[in-house]
C-alpha positions in Angstrom: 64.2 -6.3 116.9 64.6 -5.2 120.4 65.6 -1.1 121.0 67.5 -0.4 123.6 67.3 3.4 124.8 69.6 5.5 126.9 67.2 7.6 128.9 70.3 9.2 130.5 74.2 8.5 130.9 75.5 10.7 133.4 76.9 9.9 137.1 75.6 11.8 140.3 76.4 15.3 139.2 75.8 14.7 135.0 76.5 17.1 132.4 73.1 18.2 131.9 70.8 18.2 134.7 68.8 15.1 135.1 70.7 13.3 133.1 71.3 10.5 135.9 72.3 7.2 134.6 69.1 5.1 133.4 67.8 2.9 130.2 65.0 1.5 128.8 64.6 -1.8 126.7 61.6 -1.8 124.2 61.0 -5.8 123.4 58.1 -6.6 122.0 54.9 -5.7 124.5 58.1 -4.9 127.5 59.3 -1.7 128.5 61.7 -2.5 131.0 63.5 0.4 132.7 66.6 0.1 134.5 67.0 2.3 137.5 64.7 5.6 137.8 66.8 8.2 138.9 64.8 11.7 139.8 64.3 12.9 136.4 63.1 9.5 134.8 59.7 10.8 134.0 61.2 13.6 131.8 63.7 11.4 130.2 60.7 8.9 129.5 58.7 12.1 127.8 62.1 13.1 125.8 62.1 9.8 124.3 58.6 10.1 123.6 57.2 6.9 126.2 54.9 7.5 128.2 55.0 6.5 132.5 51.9 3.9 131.9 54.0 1.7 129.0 56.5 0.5 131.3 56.2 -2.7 132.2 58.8 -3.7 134.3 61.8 -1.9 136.5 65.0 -3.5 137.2 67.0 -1.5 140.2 70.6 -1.9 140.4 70.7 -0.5 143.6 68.9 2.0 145.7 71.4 5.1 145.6 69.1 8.4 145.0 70.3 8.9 141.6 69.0 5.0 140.5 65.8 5.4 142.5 64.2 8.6 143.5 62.1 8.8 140.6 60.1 5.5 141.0 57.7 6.3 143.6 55.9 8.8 140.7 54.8 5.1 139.1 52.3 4.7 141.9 50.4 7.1 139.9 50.1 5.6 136.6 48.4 2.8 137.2 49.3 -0.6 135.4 50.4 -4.4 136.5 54.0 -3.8 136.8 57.1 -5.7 138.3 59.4 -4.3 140.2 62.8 -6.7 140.1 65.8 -6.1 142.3 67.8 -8.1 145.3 65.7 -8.1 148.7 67.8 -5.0 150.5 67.1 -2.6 147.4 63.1 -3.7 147.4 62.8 -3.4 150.6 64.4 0.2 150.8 62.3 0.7 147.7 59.4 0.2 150.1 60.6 2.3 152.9 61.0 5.1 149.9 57.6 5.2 148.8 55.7 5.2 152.5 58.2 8.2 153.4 57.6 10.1 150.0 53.3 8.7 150.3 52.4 7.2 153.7 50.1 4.0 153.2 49.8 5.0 149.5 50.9 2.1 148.2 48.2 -0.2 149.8 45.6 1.6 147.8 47.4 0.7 144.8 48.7 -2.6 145.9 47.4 -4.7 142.7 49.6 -2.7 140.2 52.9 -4.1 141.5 54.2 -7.8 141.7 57.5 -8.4 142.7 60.5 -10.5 141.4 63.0 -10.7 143.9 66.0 -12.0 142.3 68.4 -14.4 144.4 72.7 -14.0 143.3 74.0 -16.3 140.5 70.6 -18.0 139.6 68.9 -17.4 136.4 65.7 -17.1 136.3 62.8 -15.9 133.8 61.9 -11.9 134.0 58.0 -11.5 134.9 55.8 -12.1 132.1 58.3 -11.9 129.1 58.4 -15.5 127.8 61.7 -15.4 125.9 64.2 -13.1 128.5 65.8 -14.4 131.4 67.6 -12.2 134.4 70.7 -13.2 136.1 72.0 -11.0 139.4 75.3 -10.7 141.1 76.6 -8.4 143.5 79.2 -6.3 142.5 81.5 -4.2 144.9 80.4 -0.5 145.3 79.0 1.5 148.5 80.1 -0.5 151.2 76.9 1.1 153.3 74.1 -0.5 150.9 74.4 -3.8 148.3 74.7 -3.0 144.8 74.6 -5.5 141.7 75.3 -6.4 137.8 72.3 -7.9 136.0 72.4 -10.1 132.6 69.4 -10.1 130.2 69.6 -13.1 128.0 67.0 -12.9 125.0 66.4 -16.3 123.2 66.4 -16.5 120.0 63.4 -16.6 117.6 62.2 -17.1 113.9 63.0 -13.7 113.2 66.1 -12.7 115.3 69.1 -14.7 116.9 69.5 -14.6 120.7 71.7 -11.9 122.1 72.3 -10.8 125.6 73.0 -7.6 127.8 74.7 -6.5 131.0 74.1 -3.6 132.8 76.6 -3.3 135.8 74.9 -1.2 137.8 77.8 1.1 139.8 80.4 -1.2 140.8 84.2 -0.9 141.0 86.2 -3.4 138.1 84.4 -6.2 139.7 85.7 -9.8 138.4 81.8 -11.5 139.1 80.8 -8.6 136.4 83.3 -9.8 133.9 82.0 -13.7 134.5 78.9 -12.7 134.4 78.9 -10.9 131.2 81.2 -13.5 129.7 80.4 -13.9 125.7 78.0 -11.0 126.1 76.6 -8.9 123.1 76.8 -5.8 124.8 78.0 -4.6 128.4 77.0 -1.5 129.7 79.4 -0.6 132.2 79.5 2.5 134.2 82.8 5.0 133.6 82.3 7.7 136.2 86.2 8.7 135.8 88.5 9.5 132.9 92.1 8.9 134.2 93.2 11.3 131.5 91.3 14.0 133.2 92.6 13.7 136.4 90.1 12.1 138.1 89.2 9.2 140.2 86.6 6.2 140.7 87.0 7.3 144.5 87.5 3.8 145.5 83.6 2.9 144.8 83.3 3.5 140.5 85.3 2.6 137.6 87.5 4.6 134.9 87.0 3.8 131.6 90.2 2.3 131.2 88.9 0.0 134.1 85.4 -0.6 132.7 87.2 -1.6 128.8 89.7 -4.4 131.0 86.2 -5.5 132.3 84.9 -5.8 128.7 87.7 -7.2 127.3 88.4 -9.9 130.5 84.8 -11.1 129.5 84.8 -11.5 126.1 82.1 -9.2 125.1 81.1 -7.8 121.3 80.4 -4.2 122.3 80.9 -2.0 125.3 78.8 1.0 126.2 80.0 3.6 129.0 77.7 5.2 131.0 77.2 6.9 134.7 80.1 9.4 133.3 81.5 12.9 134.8 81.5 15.6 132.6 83.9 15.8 129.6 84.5 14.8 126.1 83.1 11.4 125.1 86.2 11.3 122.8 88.1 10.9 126.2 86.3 7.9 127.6 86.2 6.3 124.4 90.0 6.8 124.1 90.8 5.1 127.2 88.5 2.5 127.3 89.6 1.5 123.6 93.1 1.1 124.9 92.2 -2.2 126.7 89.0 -3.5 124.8 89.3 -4.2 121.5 85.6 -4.6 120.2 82.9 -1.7 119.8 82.6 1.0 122.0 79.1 3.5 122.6 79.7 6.3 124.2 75.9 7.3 124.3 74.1 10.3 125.2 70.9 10.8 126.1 68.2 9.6 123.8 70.3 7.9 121.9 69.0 4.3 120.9 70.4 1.0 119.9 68.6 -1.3 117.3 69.6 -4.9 118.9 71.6 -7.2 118.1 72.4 -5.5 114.9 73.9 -2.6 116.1 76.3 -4.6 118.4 77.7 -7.0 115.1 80.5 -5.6 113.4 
């Protein structure tokens, strides 16, 4: 059985401070965090996980609230792989020498990288039975952003499943292909039409975000990277163009998978 944990679920300015938008999947000897956003090492000690177990971090892209918190892993020292296109490694790099000049060479041989290249799948780090596939999505148009599908194959003891995270992205039609026949999708819903608001030409609604879920097919859609308000709302609109599951999660909240995502 594989958890899946949501560390945190909001967008830039969440509910509850430092509840930026970040997850964590627990999969046999993995921990692998997606995005650290500047309070991940207190959402790590809320769900009771400690900096030195994770194993891997995925970054979506390299806005402050999906990245801020990473350089803190220089200090708890393990192997660990850092996976991500080129342009958000490399500002990843340029983060850490700002917040610790040349602090990074002393600690060198905890961090292998995986740069991941669009539209090819390819194995994650060390996980024998997971495999990562990246595509750029359409957000910022200053920095590259991008979707990621984790494909679990199946074993003695559990069938195969897969997730998507899509990182922030407008309704992005590479994030529906990619996430085609998907278990779950975890799609960010910054805005609730009903409230008034708007993805500001750079997020998604979660009417948007369910058309996405629904377009590809998927079993169960989780919204996440959300404004303040009623989950009711989000779940609401969303559900009025994707038929399947819906998670409206808040932090520490966990998923047992793929169980929780069959219905």
């Amino acid at each position: 059985m594989t958890d899946l944990i949501f560390l945190g679920t909001g967008a830039i300015t969440p509910e509850r401070p430092g509840d930026h938008t970040a997850m964590l999947i627990q999969h046999g000897p993995a921990r692998i965090l997606l995005d650290a956003g500047p309070a991940v090492m207190m959402q790590l000690d809320r769900a009771g996980v400690s900096p030195d177990q994770i194993t891997h971090i995925y970054f979506s892209h390299h806005h402050g609230d999906h990245i801020l918190g990473s350089p803190m892993f220089m200090f708890y020292p393990r192997l660990r792989y850092l996976m991500g296109a080129r342009p958000t490694i490399d500002a990843w790099l340029e983060l850490v020498e700002v917040a610790y000049p040349r602090y990074l060479l002393k600690v060198a041989d905890d961090f292998a990288f995986q740069l991941l290249e669009e539209d090819e799948t390819e194995p994650v780090a060390a996980v024998d039975d997971v495999s990562i596939t990246q595509v750029q999505t359409q957000h910022a148009p200053e920095l590259p952003a991008f979707a990621a599908r984790f494909d679990f194959a199946p074993t003695d003891a559990a069938p195969g499943f897969s997730i998507v995270y899509s990182g922030d992205t407008t309704p992005t039609e590479a994030v529906a292909a990619l996430a085609r026949g998907a278990d779950l999708i975890i799609h960010e819903a910054t805005a609730a039409e009903t409230l008034g608001m708007s993805n500001w030409g750079v997020h998604s609604t979660a009417r948007e975000a369910g058309r996405i879920a629904a377009a590809a097919g998927a079993k169960a859609l989780a919204l996440v990277h959300r404004m303040p308000g009623p989950a009711e709302v989000w779940a609401q609109e969303a559900g009025a163009e994707f038929p399947g599951q819906i998670f409206v999660p808040q932090a520490g909240d966990r998923l047992k998978l793929p169980d929780d995502c069959n219905y």
